[in-house]
C-alpha positions in Angstrom: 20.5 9.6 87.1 17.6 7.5 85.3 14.7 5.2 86.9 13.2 6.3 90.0 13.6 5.7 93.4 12.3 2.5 94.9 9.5 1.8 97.4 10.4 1.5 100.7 11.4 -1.8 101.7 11.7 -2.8 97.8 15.7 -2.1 97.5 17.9 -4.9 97.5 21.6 -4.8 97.8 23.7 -8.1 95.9 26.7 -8.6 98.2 30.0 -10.8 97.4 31.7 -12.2 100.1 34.8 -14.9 99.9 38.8 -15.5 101.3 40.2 -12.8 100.7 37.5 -10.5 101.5 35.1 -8.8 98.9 34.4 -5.2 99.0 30.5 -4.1 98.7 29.7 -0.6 97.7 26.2 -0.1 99.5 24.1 2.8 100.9 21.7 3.0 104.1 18.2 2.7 102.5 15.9 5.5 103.2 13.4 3.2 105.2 16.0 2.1 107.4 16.4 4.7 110.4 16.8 1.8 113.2 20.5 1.7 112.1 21.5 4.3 113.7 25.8 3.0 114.0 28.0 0.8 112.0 27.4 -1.9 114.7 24.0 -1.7 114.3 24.3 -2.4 110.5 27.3 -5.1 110.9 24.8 -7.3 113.5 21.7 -6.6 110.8 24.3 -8.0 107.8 24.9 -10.7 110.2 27.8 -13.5 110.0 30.9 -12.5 107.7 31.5 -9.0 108.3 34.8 -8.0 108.6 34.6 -4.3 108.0 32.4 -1.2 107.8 33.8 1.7 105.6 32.7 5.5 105.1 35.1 7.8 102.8 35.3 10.9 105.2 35.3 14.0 102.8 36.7 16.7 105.7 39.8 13.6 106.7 40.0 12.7 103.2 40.6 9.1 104.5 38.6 6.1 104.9 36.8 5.6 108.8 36.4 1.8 109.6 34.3 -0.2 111.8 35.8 -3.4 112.6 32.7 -5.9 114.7 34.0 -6.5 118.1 35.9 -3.3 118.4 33.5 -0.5 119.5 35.9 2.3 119.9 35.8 2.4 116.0 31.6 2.8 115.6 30.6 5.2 114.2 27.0 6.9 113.5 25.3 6.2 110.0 23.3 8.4 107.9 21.0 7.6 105.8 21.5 7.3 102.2 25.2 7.9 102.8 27.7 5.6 100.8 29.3 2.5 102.7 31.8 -0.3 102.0 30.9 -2.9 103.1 34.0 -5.8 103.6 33.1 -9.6 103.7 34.5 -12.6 104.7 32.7 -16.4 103.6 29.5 -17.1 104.7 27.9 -13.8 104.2 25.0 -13.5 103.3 23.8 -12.9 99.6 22.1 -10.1 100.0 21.1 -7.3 102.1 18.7 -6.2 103.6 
């Protein structure tokens, strides 16, 4: 890797949204340990979510949050790797 690691609060994530979806590659920032579930980061995304992802190394498969649908949350870690899946009128970028 090259560069260093931003300050806290500094780290801005560019996300695509449109019909069909777009898929954004993203990662919990290290200063964000309020989001504790994939529900807590789909409501701080706000409007156009369709889907969290995490690759799950021990199912080798994909584990997916879909908003409205709780029995699919799951817990975040920080600095893990995401997917983040979004529909028009998404923001632009996050957080």
């Amino acid at each position: 890797m090259v560069g260093n690691v931003p300050n806290p609060g500094r780290l801005t994530f560019p996300l695509y949204s449109g019909d069909p979806a777009k898929y954004n590659p993203i990662s919990l920032p290290l200063d964000r340990s309020d989001l504790h579930t994939a529900a807590d980061l789909a409501t701080d995304v706000g409007t156009g979510v369709a889907e969290v992802m995490v690759y799950q190394s021990s199912d080798r498969d994909f584990k997916s949050y879909i908003p409205g649908n709780l029995s699919t949350d799951f817990p975040l870690v920080i600095g893990e790797p995401l997917i983040l899946v979004l529909n028009s009128g998404s923001p632009n970028n996050w957080p």
